[in-house]
N, C-alpha and C positions, 0 to 999 in steps of 0.2 A: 577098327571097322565095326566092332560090337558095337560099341558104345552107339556110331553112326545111324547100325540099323534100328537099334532100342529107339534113340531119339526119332526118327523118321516113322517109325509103326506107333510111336505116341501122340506124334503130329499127325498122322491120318486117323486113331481113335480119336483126337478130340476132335477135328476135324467132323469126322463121320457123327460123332454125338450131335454137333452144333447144327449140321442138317437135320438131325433126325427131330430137333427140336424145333426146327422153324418149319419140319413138312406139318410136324404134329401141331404147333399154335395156326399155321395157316389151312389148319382141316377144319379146325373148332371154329375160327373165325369165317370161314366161308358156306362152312352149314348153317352158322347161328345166323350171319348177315344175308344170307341168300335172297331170304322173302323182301326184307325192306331193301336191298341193294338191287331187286328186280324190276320192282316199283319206282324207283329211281332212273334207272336206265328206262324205262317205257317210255319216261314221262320227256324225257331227252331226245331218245330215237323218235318219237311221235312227229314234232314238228319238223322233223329232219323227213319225215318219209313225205309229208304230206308238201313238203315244196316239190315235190316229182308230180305230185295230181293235181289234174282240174277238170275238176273241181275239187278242194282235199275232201278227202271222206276215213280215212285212216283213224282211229282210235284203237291204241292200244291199251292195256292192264294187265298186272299179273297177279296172278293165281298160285300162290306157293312157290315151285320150282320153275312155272312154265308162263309163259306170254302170253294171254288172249290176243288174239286181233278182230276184230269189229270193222264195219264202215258202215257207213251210209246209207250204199246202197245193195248191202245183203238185204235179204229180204227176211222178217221178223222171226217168221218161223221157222229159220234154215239154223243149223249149229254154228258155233263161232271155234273157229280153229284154236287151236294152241300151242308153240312153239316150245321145245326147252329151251329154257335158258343157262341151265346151269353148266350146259356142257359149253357154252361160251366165256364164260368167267371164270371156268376152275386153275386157270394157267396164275391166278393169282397166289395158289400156295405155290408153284414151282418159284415163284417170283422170292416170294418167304423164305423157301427151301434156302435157295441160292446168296439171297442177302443174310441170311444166319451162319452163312461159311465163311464171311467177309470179316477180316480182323480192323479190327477201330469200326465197328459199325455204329458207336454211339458218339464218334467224332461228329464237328457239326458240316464236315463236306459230305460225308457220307450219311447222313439223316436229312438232309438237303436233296440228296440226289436218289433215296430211298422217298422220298414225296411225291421229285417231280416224277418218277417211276410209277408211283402210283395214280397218280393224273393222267398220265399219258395210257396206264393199260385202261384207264375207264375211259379215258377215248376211244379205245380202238376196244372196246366192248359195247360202246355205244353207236360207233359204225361196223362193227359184225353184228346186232341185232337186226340195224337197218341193211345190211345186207342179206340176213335169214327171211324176214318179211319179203323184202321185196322179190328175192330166190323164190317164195313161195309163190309170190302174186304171178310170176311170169313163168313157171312150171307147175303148177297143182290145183288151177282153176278151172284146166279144162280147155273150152270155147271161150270163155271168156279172155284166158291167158293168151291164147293164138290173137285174137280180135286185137288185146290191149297191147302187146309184148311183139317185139318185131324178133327175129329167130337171132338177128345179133343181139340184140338185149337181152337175150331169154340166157344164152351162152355166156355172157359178159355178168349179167347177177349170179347164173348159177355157177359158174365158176370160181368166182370172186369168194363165194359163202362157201365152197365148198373147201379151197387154199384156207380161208381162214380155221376151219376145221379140225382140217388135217396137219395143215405147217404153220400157219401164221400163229397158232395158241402156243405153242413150243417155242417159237421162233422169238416172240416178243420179248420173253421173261427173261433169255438169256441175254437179249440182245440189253435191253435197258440195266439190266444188273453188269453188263462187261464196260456197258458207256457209262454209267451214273455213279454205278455203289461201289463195285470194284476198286477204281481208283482212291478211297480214301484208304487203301492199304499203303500207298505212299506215305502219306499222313502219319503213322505211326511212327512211334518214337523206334531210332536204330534196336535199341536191346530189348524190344517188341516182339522183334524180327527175328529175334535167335542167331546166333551166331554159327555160320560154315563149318560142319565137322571138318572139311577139307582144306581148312587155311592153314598152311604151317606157321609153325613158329618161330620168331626171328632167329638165330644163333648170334652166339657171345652174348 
């Protein structure tokens, strides 16, 4: 039973180290990418916001860590808002975290499914931006937001942005890592896997 626990407290240390090395490359990688990967997402969400108006007047860009938004018909002199964005995209190290505990992670099912993982959280970073905009447009404009935004739409964006926030940035990383990356621990070869302290041995 020594034997057992030894083996099992060595498999949660490496275990725990291989997290600790995919939180710490997906810190370094989501600071450094931040600015151009924000610029990216703008240029995405932009014409996605602007099929909701008409006339579109929607422009967005960013600015370091945060979103400008612009339109049309602000008026010259008035300030242009600015969104974070960073707190929309950081579920991406949890993503990292998660896929660096995965054993065969450099098999080709699992670097396959470690991609379309990351395609799909830039989807849905690029519909929680156009959810944070438009949150904004239909609760922090004012008069304008009552005039433009019917009180069910105001409910229904500001909800929407605010789920993605709170649950949906947690909720993704693990979800796409239990469907996509996870599985290529099948993949591994049997004696990968380690062998059952708990198997007996045949007799005779």
């Amino acid at each position: 039973m020594r034997g057992a626990g030894s083996s099992a407290a060595e498999t949660a240390l490496r275990l725990a180290l291989r997290a600790l090395a995919g939180f710490a490359l997906g810190l370094v990688l989501w600071r450094a990418a931040t600015p151009a990967y924000d610029r990216v997402l703008a240029g995405f969400a932009e014409p996605v916001i602007r099929l909701f108006e008409r006339p579109p007047a929607t422009r967005l860009y960013a600015e370091g860590s945060r979103v400008v938004v612009d339109r049309a018909d602000f008026p010259s002199s008035s300030d242009r808002p600015a969104l974070p964005a960073d707190d929309l995209t950081f579920d991406v190290i949890l993503l990292l975290t998660l896929a660096a505990t995965t054993k065969g992670l450099l098999r080709d099912r699992a670097v396959k499914g470690f991609v379309i993982s990351l395609l799909v959280l830039f989807a849905l970073h690029v519909v929680a931006l156009v959810l944070a905009v438009e949150s904004f447009y239909a609760t922090q404009l004012g008069a304008w937001s009552t005039a433009t935004y019917g009180a069910f739409a105001r409910n229904v964006w500001a909800t929407a942005s605010h789920f993605w926030r709170l649950a949906g940035c947690f909720a993704a990383p693990f979800i796409l890592w239990w469907a996509l990356i996870r599985p290529a621990r099948a993949d591994a070869p049997a004696g990968a896997q380690g062998k059952s302290p708990f198997r007996r041995r045949k007799k005779g």
